[in-house]
FIPARO-258443 format. One record per residue (C-alpha): residue number from 0; residue in one letter; x, y negated, z. Coordinates in pm, whole numbers. Each point is the difference from the previous one (the first is absolute). Layout:
N
<site n="NUM" res="a" east="X" north="Y" up="Z"/>
...
//
This chain:
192
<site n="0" res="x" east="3983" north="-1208" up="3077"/>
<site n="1" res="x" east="-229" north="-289" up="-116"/>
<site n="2" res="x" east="119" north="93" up="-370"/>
<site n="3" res="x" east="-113" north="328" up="-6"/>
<site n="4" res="x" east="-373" north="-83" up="230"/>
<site n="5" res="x" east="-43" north="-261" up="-327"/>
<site n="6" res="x" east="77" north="251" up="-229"/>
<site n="7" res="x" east="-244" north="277" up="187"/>
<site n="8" res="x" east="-249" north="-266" up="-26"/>
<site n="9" res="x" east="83" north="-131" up="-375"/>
<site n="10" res="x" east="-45" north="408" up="-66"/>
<site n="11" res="x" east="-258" north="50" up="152"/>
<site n="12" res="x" east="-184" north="-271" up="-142"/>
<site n="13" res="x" east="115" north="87" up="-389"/>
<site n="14" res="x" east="-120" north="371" up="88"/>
<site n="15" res="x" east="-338" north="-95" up="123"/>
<site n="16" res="x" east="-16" north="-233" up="-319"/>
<site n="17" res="x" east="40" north="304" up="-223"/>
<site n="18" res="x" east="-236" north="226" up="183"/>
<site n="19" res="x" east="-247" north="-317" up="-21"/>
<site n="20" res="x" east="16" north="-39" up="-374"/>
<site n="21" res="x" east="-316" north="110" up="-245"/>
<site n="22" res="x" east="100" north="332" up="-149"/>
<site n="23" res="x" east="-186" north="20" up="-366"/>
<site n="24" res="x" east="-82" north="379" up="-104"/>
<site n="25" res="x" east="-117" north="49" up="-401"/>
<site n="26" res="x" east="-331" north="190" up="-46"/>
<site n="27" res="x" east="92" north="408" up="-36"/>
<site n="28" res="x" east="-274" north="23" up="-271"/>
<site n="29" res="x" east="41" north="400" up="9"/>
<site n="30" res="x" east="-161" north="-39" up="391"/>
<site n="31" res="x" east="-222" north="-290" up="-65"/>
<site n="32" res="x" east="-391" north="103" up="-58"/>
<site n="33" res="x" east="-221" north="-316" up="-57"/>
<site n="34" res="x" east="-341" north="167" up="7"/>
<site n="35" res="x" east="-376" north="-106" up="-28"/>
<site n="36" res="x" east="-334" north="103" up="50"/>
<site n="37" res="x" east="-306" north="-186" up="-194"/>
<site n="38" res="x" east="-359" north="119" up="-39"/>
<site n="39" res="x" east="-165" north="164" up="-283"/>
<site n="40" res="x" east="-374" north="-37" up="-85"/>
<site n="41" res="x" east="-101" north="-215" up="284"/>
<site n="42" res="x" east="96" north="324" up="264"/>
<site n="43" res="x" east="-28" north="284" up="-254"/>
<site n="44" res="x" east="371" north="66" up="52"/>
<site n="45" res="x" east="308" north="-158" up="102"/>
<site n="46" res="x" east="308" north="-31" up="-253"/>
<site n="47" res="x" east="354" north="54" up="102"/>
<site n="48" res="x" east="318" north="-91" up="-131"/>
<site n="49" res="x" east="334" north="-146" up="-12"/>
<site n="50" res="x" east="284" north="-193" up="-122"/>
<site n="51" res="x" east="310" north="184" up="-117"/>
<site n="52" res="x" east="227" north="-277" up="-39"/>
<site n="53" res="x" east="105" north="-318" up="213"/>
<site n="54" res="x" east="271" north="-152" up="122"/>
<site n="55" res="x" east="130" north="-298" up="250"/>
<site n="56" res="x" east="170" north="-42" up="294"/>
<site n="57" res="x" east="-64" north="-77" up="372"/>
<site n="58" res="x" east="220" north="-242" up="198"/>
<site n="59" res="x" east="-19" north="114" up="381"/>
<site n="60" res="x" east="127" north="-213" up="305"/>
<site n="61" res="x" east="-71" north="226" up="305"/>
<site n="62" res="x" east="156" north="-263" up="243"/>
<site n="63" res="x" east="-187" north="-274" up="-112"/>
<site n="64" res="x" east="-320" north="205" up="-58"/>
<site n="65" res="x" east="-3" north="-152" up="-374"/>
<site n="66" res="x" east="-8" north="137" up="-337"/>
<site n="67" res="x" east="-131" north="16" up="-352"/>
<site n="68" res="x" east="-156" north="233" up="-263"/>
<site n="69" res="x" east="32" north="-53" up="-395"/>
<site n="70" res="x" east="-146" north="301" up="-190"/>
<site n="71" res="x" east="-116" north="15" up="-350"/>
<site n="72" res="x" east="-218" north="269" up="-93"/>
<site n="73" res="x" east="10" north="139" up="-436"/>
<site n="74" res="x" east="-390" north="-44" up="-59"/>
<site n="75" res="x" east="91" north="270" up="-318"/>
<site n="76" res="x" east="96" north="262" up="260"/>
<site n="77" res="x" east="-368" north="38" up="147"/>
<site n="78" res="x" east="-62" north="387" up="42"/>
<site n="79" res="x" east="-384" north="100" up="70"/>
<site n="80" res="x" east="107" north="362" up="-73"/>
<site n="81" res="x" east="-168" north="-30" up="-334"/>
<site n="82" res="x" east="141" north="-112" up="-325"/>
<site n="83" res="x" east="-371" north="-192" up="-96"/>
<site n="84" res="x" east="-34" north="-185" up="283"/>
<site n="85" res="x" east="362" north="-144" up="45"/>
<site n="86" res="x" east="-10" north="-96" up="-387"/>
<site n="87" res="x" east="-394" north="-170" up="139"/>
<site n="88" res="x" east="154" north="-171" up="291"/>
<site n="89" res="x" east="254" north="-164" up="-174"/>
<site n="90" res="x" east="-170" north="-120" up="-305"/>
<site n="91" res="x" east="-133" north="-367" up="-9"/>
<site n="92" res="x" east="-332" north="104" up="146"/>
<site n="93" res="x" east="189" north="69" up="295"/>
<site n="94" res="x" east="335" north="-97" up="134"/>
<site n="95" res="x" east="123" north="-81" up="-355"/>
<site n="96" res="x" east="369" north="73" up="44"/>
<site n="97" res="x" east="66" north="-137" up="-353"/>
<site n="98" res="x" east="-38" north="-352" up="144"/>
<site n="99" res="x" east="58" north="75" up="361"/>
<site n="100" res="x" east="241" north="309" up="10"/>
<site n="101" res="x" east="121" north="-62" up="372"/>
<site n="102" res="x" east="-172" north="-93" up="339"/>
<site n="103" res="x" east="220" north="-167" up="278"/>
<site n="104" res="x" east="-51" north="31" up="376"/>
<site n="105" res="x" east="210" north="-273" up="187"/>
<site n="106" res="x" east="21" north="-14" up="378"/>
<site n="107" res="x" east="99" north="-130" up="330"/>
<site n="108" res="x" east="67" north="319" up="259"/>
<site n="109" res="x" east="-249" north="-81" up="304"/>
<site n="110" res="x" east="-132" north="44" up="352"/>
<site n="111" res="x" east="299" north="223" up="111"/>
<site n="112" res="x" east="-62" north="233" up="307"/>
<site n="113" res="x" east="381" north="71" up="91"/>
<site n="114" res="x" east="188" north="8" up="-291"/>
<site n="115" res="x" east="-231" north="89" up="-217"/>
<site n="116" res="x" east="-213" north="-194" up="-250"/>
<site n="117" res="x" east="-368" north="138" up="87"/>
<site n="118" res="x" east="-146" north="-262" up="-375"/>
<site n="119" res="x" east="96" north="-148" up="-230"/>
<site n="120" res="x" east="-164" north="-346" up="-184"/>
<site n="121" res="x" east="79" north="-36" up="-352"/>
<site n="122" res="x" east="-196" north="-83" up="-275"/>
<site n="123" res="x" east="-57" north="246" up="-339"/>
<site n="124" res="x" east="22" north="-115" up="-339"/>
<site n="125" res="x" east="-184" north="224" up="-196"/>
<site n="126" res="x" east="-230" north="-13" up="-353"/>
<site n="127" res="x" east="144" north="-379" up="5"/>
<site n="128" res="x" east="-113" north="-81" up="320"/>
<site n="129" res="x" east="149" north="-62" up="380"/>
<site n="130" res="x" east="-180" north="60" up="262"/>
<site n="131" res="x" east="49" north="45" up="350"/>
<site n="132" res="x" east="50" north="402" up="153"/>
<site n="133" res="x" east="115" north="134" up="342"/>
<site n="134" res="x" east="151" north="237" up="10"/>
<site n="135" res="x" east="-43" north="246" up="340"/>
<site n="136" res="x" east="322" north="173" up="112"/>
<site n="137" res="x" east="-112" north="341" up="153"/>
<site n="138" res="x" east="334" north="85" up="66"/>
<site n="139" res="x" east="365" north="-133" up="-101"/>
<site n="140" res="x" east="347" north="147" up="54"/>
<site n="141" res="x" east="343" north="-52" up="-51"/>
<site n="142" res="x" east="283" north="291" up="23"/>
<site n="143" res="x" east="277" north="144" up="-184"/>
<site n="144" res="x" east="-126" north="266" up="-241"/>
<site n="145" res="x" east="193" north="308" up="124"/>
<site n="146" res="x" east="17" north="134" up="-388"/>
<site n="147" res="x" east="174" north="-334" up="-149"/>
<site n="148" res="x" east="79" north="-140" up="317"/>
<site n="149" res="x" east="-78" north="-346" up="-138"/>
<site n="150" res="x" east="-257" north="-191" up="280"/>
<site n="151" res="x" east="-367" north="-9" up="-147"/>
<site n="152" res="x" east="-290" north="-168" up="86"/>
<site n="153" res="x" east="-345" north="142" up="-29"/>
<site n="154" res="x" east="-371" north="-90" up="13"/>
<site n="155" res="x" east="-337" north="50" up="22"/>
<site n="156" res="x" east="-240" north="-272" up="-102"/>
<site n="157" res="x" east="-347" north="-46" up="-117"/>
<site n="158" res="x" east="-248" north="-258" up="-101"/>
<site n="159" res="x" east="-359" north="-75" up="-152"/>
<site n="160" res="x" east="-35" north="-216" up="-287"/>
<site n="161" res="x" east="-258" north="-94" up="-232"/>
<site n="162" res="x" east="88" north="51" up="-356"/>
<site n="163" res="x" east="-268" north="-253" up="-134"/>
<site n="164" res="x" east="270" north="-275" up="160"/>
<site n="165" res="x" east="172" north="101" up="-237"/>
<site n="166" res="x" east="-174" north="-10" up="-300"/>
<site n="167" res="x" east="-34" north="357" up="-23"/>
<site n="168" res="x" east="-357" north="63" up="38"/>
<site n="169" res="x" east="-49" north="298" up="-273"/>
<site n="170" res="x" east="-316" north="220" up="130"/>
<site n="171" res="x" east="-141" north="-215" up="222"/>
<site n="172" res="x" east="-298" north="-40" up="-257"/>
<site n="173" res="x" east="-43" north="409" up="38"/>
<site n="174" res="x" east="21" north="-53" up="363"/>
<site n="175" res="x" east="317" north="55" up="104"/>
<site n="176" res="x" east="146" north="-147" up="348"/>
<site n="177" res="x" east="281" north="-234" up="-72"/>
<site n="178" res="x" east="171" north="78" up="343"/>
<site n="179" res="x" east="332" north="170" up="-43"/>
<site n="180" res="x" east="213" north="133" up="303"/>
<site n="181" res="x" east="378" north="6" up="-39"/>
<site n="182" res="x" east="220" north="302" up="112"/>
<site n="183" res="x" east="371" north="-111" up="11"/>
<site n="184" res="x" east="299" north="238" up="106"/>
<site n="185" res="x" east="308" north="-188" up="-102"/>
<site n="186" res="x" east="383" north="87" up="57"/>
<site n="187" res="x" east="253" north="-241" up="-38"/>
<site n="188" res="x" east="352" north="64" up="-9"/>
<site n="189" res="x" east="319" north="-234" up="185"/>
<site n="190" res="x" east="148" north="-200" up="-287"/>
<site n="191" res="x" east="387" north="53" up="-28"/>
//
């Protein structure tokens, strides 16, 4: 009887170890959309665009409320919607992906409400330099995809940055605003 309470308890314990574990899930770069917004003119317009490639993976630890992002972002894949600007954006006079071809977000998953990471403070390397970001977590989710069946885990984040930080200050002599606001939906898939 006291043999099989110990082993109960020995089970139990090696069960709750493995639901307790961090779980890492790989960036699904086919459902991740890291977006901006940045001002053109000084308030004339406001230009929109996006990356189309990045990758990285998130290491998630629901019962310790704990986890971490890694994400590099292709600097060549910038998509305005048009051909002149994207060749613009990354020449040196710009983000000069030549020299700097990726930028790198790395992060701490933060203030949790629940289970759920409602931040996250990392810094961004970008143009050559790391700085600081936050980034806000308007929603986050974890479930089984019910077309793979594989368990995914989804955000919403954004952020405010200034891009004179980081040493991309192009068009502030015409009067442009050097604020940019981040627009992040990212998808990241269980590892195997």
């Amino acid at each position: 009887m006291k043999i099989s309470a110990l082993a109960l308890a020995v089970g139990s314990l090696v069960a709750g170890a493995a639901i307790a574990a961090p779980v890492t899930f790989n960036v699904d770069s086919s459902h991740t959309y890291p977006a901006f917004e940045a001002d053109h003119m000084g308030g004339q317009s406001i230009w929109r665009g996006k990356f189309n490639s990045s990758t990285g993976k998130v290491v998630y630890d629901k019962e310790a409320k704990a986890g971490t992002v890694d994400i590099t972002v292709d600097m060549k894949s910038i998509n305005f919607g048009f051909d002149k600007m994207n060749e613009h954006a990354m020449s040196a006079e710009m983000f000069d992906v030549a020299k700097f071809p990726t930028a790198v977000y790395k992060g701490k998953l933060a203030a949790f409400k629940g289970d759920a990471p409602t931040e996250v403070q990392g810094t961004l390397t970008m143009h050559g330099v790391t700085k600081p970001v936050v980034l806000k977590l308007n929603s986050f989710l974890c479930k089984p995809n019910p077309m793979t069946k594989k368990e995914v885990c989804g955000a919403d984040a954004s952020a405010q940055l200034n891009r004179e930080d980081f040493g991309v200050s192009y068009g502030k002599a015409f009067g442009f605003k050097m604020d940019v606001k981040l627009l992040i939906s990212i998808e990241a898939v269980k590892a195997d």
